[in-house]
ChimeraX commands (.cxc) that place a marker at each C-alpha (Angstrom):
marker #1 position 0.00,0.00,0.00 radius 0.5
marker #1 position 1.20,3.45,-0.40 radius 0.5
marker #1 position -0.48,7.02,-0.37 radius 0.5
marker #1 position -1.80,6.48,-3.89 radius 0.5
marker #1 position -3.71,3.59,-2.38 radius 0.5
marker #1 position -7.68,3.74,-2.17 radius 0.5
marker #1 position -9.05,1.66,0.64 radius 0.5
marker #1 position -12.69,0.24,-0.39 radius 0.5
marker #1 position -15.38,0.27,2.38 radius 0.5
marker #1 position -18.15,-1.70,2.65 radius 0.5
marker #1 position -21.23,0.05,3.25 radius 0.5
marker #1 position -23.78,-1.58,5.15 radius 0.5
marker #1 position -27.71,-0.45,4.34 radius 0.5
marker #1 position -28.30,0.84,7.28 radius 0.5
marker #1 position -25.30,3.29,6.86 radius 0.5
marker #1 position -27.18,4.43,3.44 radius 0.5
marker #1 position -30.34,6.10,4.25 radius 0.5
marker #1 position -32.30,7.40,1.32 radius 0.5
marker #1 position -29.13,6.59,-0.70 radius 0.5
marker #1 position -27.13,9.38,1.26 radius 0.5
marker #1 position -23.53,7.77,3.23 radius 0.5
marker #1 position -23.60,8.77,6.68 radius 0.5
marker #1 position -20.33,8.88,8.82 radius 0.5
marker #1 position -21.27,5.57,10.54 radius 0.5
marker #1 position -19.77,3.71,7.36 radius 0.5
marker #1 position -16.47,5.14,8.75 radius 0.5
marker #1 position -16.78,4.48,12.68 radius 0.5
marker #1 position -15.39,1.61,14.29 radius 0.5
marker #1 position -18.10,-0.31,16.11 radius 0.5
marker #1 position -16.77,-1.49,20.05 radius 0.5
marker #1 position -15.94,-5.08,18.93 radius 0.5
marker #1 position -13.19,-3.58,16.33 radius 0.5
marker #1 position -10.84,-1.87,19.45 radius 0.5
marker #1 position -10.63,1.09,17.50 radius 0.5
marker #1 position -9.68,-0.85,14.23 radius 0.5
marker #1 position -11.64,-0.30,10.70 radius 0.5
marker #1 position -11.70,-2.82,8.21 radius 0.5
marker #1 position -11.19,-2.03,4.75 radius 0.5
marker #1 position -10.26,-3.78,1.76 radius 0.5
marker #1 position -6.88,-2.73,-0.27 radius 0.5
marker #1 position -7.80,-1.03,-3.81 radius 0.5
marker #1 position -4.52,-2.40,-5.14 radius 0.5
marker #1 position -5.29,-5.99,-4.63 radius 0.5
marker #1 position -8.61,-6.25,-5.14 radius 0.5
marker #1 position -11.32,-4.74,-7.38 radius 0.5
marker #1 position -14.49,-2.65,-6.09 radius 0.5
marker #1 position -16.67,-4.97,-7.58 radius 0.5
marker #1 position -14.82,-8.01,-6.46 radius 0.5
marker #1 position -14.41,-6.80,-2.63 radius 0.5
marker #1 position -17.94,-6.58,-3.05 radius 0.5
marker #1 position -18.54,-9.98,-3.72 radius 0.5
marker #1 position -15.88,-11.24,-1.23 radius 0.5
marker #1 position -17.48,-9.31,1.58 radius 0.5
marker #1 position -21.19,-10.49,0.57 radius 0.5
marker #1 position -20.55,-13.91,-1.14 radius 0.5
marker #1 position -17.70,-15.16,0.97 radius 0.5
marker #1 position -17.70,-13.94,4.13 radius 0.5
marker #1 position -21.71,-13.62,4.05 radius 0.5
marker #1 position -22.17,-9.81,5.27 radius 0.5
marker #1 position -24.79,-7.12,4.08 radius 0.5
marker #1 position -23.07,-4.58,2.02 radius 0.5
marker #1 position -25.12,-1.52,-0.18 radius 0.5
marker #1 position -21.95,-0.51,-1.92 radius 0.5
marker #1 position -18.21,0.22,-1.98 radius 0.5
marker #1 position -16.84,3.61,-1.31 radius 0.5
marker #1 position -13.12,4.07,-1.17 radius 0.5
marker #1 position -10.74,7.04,0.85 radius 0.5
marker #1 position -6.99,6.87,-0.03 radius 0.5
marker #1 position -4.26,6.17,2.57 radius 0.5
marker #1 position -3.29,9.88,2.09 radius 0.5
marker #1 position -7.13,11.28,2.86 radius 0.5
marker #1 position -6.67,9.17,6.34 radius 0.5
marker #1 position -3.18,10.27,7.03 radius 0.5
marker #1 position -4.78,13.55,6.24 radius 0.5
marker #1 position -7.62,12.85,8.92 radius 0.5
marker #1 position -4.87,11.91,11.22 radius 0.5
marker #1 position -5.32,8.28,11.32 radius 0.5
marker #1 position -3.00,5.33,9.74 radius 0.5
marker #1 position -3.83,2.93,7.69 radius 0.5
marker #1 position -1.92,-0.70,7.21 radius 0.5
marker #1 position -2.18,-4.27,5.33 radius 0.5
marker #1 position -3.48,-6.80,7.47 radius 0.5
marker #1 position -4.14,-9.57,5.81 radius 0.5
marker #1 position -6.30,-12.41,6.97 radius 0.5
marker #1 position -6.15,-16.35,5.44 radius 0.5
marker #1 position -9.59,-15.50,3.88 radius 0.5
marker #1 position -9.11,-12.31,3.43 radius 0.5
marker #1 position -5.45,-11.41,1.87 radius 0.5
marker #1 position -6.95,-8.25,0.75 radius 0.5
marker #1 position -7.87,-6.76,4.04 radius 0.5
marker #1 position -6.06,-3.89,5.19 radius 0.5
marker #1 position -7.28,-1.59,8.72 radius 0.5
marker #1 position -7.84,2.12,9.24 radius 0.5
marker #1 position -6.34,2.75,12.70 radius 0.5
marker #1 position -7.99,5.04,15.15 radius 0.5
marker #1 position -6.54,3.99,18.45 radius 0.5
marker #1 position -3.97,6.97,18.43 radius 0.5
marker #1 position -7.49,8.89,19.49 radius 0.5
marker #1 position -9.74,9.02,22.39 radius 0.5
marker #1 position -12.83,7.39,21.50 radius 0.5
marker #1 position -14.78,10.35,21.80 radius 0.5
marker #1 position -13.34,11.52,18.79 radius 0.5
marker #1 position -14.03,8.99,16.63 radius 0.5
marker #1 position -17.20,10.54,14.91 radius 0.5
marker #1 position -15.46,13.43,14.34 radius 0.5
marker #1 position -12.88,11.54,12.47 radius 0.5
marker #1 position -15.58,9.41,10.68 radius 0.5
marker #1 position -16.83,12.50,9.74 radius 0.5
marker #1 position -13.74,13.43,7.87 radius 0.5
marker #1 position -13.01,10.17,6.49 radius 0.5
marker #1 position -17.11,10.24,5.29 radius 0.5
marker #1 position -16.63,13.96,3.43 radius 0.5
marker #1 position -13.00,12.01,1.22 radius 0.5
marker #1 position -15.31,9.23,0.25 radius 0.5
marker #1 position -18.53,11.16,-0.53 radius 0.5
marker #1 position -16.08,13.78,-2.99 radius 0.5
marker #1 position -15.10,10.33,-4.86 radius 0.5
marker #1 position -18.27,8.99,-4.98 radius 0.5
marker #1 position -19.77,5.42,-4.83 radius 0.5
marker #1 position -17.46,3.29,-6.33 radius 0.5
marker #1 position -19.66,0.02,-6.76 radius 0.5
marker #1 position -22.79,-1.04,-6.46 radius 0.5
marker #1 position -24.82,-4.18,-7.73 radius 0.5
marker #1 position -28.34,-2.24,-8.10 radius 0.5
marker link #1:1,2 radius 0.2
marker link #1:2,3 radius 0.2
marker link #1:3,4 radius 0.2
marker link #1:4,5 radius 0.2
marker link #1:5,6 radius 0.2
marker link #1:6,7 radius 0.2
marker link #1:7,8 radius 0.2
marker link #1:8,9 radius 0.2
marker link #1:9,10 radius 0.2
marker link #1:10,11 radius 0.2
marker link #1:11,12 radius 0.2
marker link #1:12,13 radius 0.2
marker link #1:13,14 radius 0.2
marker link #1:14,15 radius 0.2
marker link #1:15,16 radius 0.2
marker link #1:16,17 radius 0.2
marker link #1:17,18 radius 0.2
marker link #1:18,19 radius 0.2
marker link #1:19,20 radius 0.2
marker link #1:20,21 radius 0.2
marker link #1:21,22 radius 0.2
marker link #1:22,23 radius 0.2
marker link #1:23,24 radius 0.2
marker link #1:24,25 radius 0.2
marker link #1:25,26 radius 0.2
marker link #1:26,27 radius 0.2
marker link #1:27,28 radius 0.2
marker link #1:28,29 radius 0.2
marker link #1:29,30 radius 0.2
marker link #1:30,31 radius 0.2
marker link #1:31,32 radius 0.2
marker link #1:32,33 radius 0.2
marker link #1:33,34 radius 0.2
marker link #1:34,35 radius 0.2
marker link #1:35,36 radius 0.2
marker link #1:36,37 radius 0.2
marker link #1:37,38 radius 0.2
marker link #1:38,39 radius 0.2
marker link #1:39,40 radius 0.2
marker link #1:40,41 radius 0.2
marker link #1:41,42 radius 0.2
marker link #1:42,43 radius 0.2
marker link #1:43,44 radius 0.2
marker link #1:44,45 radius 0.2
marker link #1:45,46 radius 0.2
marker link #1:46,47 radius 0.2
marker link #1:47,48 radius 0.2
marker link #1:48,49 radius 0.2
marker link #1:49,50 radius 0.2
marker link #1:50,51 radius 0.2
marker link #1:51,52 radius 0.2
marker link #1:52,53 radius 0.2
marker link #1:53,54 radius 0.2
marker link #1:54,55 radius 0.2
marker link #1:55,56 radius 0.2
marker link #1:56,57 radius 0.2
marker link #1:57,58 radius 0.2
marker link #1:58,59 radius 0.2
marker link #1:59,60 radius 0.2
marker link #1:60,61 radius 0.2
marker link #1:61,62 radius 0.2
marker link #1:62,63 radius 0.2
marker link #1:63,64 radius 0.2
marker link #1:64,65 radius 0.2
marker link #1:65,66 radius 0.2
marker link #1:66,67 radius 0.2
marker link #1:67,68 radius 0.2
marker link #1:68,69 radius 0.2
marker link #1:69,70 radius 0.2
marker link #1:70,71 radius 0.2
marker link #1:71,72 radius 0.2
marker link #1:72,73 radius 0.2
marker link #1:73,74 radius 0.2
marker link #1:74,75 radius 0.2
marker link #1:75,76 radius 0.2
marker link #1:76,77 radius 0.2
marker link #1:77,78 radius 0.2
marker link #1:78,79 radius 0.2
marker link #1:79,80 radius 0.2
marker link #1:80,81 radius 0.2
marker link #1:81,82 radius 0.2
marker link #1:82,83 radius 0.2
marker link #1:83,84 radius 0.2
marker link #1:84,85 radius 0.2
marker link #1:85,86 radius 0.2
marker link #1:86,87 radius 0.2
marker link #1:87,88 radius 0.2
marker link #1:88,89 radius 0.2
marker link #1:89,90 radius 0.2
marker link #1:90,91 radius 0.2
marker link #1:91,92 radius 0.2
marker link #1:92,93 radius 0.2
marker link #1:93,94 radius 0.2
marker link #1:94,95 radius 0.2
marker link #1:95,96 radius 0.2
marker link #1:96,97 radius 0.2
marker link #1:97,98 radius 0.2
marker link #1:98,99 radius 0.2
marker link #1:99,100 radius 0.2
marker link #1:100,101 radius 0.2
marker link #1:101,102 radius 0.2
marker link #1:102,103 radius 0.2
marker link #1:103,104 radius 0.2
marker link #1:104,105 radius 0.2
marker link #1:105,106 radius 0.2
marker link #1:106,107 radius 0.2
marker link #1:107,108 radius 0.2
marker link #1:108,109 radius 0.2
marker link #1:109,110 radius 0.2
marker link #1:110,111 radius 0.2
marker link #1:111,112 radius 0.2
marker link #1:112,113 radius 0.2
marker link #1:113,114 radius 0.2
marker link #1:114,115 radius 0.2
marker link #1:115,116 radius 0.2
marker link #1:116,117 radius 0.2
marker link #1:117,118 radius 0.2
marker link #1:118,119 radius 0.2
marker link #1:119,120 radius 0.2
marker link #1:120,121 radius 0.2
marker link #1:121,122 radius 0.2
marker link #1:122,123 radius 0.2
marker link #1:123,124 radius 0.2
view
């Protein structure tokens, strides 16, 4: 990964209402210990993360919407490969150098990167 690197999200339904991405797609839930998953753009495809993340590992996504590693160095956060045995592709957005109460405002900024690029897939 480098700075050139987009990171593709999956985007829950719930995180899509009336079609508009709300910062929740960006916001580690408790279980994650400050950790976001993501899948890395330069081993994978949008449409094929999609199909990993719904197919494979049998989760609800609406779509894919991608931030670079530079737009979350930007929001002060890191970003790193992590891969996973059925998962080589996944990669983690790294709050934890943040008090928790500040993780919506960095979803928020992570949530105004991906919403400039736009959806990047979706199978409707």
């Amino acid at each position: 990964m480098n700075h050139e690197t987009t990171l593709l999200r999956q985007v829950h339904p719930d995180f899509i209402p009336d079609g508009q991405l709300t910062s929740q797609a960006f916001m580690p839930f408790p279980k994650d210990d400050g950790q976001l998953s993501a899948y890395d753009g330069d081993q994978i495809s949008a449409p094929d993360s999609y199909r990993h993340y719904t197919e494979v590992l049998g989760n609800k996504s609406d779509s894919v919407w991608g931030i670079t590693c530079a737009e979350v160095a930007g929001a002060g956060l890191t970003s790193a490969s992590a891969p996973l045995e059925n998962f080589p592709s996944h990669s983690l957005i790294d709050f934890t150098g943040h008090p928790e109460k500040n993780f919506r405002k960095l979803a928020k900024k992570l949530k105004v990167f991906a919403t400039a690029r736009g959806r990047l897939y979706s199978p409707q």
